[in-house]
CHARMM-style PDB file with segment names, atoms N, HN, CA, C and O in Angstrom:
ATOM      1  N   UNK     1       9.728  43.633  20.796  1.00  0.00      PROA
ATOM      2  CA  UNK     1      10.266  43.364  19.458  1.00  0.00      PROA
ATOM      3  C   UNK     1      10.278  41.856  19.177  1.00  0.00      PROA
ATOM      4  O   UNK     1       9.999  41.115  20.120  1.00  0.00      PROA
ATOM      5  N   UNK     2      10.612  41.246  17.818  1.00  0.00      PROA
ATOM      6  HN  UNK     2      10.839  41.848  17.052  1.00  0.00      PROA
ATOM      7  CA  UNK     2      10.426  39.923  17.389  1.00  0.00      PROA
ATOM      8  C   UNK     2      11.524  39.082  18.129  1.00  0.00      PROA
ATOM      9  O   UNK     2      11.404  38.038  18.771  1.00  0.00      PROA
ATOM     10  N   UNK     3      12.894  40.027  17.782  1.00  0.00      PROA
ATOM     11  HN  UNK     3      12.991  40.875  17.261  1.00  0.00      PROA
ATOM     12  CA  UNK     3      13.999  39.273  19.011  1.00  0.00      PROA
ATOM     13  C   UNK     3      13.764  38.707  19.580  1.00  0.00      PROA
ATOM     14  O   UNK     3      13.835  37.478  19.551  1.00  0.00      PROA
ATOM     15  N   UNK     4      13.133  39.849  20.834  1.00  0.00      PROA
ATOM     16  HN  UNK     4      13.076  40.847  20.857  1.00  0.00      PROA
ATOM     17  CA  UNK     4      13.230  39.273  22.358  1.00  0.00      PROA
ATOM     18  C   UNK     4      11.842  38.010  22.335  1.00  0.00      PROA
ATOM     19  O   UNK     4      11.694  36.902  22.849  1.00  0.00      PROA
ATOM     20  N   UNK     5      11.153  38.738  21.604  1.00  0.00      PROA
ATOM     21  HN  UNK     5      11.273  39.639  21.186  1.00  0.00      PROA
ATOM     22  CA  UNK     5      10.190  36.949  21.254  1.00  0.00      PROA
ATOM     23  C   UNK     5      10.693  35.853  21.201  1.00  0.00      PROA
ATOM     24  O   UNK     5      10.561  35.001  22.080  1.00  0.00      PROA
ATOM     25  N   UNK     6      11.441  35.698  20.003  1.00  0.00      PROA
ATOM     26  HN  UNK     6      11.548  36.390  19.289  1.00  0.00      PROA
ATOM     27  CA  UNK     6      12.435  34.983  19.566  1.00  0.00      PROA
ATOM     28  C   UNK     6      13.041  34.190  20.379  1.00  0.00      PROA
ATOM     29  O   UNK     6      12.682  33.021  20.524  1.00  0.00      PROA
ATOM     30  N   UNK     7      14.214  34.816  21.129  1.00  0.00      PROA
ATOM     31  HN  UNK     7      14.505  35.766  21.011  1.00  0.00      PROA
ATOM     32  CA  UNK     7      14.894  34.812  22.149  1.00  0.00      PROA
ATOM     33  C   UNK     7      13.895  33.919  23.643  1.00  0.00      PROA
ATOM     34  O   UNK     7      14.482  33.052  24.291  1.00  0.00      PROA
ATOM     35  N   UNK     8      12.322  34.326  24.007  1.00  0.00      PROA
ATOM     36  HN  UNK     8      11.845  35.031  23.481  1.00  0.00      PROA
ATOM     37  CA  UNK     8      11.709  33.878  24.879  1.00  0.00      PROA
ATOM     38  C   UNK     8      11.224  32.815  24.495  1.00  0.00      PROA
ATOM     39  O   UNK     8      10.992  31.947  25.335  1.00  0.00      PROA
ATOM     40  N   UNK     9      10.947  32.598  23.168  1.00  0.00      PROA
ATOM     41  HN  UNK     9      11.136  33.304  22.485  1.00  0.00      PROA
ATOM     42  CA  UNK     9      10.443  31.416  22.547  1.00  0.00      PROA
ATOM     43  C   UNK     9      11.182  30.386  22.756  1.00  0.00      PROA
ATOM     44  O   UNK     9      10.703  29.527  23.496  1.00  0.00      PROA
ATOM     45  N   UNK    10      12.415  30.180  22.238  1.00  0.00      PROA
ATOM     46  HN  UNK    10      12.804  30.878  21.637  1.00  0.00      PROA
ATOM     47  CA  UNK    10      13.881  29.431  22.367  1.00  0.00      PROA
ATOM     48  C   UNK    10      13.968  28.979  23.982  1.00  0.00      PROA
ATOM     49  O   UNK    10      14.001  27.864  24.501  1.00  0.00      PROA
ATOM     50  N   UNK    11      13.986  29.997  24.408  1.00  0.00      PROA
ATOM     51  HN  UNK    11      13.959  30.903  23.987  1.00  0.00      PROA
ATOM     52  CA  UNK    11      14.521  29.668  26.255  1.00  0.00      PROA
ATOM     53  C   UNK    11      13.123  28.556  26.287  1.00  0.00      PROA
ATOM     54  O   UNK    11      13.357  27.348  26.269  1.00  0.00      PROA
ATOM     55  N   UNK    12      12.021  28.939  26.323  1.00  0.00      PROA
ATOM     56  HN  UNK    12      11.831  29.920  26.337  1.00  0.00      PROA
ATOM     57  CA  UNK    12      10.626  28.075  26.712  1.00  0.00      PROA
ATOM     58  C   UNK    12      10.901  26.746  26.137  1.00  0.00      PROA
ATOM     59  O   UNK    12      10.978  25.728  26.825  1.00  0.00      PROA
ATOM     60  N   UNK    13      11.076  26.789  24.605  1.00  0.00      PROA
ATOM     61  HN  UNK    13      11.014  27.616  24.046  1.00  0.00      PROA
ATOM     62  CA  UNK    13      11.250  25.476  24.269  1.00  0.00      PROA
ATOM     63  C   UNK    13      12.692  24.828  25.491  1.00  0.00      PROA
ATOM     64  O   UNK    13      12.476  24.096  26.458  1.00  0.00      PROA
ATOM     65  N   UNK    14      13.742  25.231  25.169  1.00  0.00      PROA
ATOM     66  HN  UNK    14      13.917  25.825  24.385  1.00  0.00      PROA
ATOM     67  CA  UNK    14      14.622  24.849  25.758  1.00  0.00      PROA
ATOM     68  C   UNK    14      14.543  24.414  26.957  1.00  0.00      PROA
ATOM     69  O   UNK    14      15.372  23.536  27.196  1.00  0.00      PROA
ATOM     70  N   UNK    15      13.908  24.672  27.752  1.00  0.00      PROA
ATOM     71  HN  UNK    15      13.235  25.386  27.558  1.00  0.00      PROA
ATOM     72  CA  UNK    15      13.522  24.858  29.428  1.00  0.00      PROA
ATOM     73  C   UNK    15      12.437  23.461  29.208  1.00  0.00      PROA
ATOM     74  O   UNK    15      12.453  22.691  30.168  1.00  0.00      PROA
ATOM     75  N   UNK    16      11.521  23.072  28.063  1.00  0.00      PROA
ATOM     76  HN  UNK    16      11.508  23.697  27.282  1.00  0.00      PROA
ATOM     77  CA  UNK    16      10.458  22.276  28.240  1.00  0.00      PROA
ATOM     78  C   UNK    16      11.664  20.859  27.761  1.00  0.00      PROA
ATOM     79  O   UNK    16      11.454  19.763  28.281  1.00  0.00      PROA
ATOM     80  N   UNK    17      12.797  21.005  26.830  1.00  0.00      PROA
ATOM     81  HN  UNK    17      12.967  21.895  26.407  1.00  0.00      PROA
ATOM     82  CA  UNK    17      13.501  19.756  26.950  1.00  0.00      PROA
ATOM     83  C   UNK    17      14.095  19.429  27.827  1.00  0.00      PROA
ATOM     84  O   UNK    17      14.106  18.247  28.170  1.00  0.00      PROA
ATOM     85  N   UNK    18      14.618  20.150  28.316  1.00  0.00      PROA
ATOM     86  HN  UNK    18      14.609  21.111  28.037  1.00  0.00      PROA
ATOM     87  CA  UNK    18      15.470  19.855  30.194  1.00  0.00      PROA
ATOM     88  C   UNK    18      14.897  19.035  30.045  1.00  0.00      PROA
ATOM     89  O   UNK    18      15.134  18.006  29.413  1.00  0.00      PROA
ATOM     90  N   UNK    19      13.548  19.530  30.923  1.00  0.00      PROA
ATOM     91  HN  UNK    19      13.356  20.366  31.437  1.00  0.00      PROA
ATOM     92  CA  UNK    19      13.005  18.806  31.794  1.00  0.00      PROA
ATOM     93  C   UNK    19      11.939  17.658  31.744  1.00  0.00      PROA
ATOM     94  O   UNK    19      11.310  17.117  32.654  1.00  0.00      PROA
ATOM     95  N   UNK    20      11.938  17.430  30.167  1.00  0.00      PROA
ATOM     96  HN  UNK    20      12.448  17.870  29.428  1.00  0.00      PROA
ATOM     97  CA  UNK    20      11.677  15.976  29.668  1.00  0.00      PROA
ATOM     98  C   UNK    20      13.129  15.064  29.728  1.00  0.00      PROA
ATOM     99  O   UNK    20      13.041  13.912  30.152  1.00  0.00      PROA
ATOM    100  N   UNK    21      14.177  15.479  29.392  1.00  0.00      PROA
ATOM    101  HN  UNK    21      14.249  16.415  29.048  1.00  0.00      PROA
ATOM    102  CA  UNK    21      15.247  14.483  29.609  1.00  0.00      PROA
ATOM    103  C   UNK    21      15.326  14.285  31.013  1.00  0.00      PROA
ATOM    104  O   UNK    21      15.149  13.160  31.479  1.00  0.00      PROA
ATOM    105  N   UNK    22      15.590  15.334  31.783  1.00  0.00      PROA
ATOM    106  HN  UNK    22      15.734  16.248  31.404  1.00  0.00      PROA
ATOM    107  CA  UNK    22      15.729  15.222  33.266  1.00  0.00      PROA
ATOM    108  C   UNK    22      14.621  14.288  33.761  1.00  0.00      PROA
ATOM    109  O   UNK    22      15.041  13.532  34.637  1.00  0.00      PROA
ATOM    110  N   UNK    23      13.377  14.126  33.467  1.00  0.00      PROA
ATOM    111  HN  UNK    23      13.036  14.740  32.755  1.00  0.00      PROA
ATOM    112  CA  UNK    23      12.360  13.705  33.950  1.00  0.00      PROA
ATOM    113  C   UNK    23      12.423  11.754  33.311  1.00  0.00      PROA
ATOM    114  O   UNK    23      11.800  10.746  33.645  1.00  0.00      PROA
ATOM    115  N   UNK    24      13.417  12.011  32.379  1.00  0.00      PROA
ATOM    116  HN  UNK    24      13.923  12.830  32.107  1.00  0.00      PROA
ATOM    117  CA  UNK    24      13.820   9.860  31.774  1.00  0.00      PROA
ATOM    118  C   UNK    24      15.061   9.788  32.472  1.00  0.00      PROA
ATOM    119  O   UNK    24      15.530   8.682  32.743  1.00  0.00      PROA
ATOM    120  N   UNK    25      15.744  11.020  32.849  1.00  0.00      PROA
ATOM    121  HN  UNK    25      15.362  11.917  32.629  1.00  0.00      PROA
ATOM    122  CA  UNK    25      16.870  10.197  33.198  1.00  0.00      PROA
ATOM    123  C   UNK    25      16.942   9.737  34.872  1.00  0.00      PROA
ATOM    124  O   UNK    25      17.733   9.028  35.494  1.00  0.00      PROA
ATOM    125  N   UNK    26      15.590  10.578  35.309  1.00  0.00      PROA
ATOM    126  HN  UNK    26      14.947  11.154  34.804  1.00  0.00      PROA
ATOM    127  CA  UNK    26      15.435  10.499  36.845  1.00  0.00      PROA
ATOM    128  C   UNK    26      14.670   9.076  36.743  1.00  0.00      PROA
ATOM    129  O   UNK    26      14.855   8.574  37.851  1.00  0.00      PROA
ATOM    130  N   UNK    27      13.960   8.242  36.022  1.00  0.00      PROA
ATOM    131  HN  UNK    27      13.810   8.650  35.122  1.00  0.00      PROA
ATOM    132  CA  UNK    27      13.045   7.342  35.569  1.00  0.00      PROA
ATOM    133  C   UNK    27      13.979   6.364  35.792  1.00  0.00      PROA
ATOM    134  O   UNK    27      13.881   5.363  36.502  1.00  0.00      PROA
ATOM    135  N   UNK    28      15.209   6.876  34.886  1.00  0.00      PROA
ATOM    136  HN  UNK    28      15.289   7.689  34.309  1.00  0.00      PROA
ATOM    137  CA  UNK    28      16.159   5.767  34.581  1.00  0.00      PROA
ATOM    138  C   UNK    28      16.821   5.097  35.750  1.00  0.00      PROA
ATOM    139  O   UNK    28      16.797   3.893  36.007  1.00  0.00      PROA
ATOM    140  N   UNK    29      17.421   6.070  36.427  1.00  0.00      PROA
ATOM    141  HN  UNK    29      17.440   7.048  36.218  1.00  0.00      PROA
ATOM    142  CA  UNK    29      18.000   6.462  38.134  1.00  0.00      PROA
ATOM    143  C   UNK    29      17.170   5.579  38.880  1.00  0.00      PROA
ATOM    144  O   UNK    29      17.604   4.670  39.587  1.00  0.00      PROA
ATOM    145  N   UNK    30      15.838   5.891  38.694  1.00  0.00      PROA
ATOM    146  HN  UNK    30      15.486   6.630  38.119  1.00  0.00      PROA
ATOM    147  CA  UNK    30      14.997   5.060  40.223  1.00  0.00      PROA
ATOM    148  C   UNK    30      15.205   3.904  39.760  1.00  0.00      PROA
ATOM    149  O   UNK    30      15.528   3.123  40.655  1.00  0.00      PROA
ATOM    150  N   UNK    31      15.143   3.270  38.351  1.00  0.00      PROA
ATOM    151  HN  UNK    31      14.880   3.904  37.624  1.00  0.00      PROA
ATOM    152  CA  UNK    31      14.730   1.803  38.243  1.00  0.00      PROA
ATOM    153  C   UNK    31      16.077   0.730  38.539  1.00  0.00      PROA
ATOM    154  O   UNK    31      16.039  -0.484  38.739  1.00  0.00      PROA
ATOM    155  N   UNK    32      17.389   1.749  38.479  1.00  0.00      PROA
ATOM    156  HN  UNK    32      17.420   2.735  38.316  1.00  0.00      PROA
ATOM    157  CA  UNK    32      18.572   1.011  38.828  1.00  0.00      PROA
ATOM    158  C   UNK    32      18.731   1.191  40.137  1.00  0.00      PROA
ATOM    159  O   UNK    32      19.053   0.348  40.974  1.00  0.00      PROA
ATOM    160  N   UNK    33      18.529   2.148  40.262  1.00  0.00      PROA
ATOM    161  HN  UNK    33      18.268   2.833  39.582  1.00  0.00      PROA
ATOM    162  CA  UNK    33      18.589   1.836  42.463  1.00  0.00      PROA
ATOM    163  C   UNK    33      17.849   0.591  42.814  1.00  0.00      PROA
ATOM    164  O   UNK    33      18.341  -0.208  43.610  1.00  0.00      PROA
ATOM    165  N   UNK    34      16.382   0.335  42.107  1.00  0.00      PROA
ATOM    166  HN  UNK    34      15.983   0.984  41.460  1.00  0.00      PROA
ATOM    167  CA  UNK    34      15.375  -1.130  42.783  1.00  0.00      PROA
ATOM    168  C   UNK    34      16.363  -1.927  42.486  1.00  0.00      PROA
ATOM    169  O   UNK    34      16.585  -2.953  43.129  1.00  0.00      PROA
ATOM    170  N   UNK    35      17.275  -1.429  41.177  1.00  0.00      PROA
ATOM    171  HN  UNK    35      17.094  -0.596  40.654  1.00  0.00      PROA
ATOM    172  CA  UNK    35      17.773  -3.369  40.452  1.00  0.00      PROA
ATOM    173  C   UNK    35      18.971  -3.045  41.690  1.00  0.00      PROA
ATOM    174  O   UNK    35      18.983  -4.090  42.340  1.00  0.00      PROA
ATOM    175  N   UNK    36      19.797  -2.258  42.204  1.00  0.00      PROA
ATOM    176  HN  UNK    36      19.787  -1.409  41.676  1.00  0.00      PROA
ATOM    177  CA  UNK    36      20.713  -2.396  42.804  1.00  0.00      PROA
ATOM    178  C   UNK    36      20.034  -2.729  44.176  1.00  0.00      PROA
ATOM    179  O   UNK    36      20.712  -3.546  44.799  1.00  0.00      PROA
ATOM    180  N   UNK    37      18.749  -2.289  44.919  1.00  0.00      PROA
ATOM    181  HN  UNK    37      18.198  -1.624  44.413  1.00  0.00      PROA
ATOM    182  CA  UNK    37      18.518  -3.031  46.074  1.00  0.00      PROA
ATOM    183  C   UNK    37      18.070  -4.319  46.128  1.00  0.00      PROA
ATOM    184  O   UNK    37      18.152  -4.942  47.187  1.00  0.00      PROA
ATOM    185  N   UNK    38      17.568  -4.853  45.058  1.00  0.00      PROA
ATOM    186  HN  UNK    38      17.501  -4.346  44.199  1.00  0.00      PROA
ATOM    187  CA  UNK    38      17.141  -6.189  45.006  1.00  0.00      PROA
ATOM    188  C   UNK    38      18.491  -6.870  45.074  1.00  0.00      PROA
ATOM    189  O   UNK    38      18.723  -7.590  46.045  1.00  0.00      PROA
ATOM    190  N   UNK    39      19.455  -6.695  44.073  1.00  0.00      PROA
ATOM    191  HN  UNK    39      19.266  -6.109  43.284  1.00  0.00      PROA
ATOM    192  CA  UNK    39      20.517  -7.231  44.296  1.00  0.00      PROA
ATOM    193  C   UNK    39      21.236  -7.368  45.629  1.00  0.00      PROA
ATOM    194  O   UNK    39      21.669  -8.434  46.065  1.00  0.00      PROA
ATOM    195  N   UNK    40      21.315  -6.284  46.185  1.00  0.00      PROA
ATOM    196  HN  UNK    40      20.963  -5.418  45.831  1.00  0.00      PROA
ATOM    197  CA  UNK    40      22.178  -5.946  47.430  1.00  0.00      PROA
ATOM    198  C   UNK    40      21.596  -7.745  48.407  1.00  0.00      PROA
ATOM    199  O   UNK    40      22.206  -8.748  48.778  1.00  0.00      PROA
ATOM    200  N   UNK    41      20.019  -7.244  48.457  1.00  0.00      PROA
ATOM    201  HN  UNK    41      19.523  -6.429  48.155  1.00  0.00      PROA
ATOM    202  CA  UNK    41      19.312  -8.169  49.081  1.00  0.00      PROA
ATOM    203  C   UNK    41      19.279  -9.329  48.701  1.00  0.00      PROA
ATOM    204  O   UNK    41      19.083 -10.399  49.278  1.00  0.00      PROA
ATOM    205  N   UNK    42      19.432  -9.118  47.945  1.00  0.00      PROA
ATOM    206  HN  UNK    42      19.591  -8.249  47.477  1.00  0.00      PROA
ATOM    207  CA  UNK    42      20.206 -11.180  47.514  1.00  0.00      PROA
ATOM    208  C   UNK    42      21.190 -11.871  47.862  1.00  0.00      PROA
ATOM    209  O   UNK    42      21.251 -13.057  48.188  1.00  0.00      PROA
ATOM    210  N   UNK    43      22.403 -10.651  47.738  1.00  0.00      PROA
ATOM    211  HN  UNK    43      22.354  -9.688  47.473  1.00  0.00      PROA
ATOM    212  CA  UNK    43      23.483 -10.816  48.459  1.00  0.00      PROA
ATOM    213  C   UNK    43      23.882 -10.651  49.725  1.00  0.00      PROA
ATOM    214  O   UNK    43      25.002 -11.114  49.939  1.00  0.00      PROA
ATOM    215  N   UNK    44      23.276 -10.080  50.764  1.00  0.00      PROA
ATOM    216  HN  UNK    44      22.366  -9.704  50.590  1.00  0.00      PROA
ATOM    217  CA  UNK    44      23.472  -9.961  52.118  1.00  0.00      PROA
ATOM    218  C   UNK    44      22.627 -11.353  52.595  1.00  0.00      PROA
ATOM    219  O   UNK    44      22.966 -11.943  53.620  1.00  0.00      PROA
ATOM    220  N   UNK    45      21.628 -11.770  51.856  1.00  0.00      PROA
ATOM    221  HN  UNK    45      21.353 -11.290  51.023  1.00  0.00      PROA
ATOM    222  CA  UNK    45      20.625 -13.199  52.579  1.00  0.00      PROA
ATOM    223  C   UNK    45      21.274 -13.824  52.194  1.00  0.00      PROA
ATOM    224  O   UNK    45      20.632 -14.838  52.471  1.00  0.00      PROA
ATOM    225  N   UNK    46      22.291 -14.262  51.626  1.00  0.00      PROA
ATOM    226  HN  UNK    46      22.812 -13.439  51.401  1.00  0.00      PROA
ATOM    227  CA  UNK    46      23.339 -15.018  51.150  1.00  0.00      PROA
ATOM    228  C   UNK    46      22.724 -16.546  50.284  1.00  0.00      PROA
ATOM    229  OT1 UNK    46      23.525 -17.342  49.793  1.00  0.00      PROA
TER     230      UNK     46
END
């Protein structure tokens, strides 16, 4: 029926934004860990 189309259509889209946000916010995540190890390493060589 059109519903459950409906309904599968929605989930697919839905499921394809996750995992574009998930996929910037993991982007986002790695690039502050480098800025936090560079830092660290600045600060332990004193």
């Amino acid at each position: 029926t059109s519903s459950i189309k409906k309904i599968a259509d929605f989930l697919n889209s839905f499921d394809m934004s996750c995992r574009s946000r998930l996929a910037t916010l993991n982007e986002k995540l790695t690039a502050l860990e480098r800025r936090i190890e560079y830092i660290e390493a600045r600060v332990s060589s004193g």
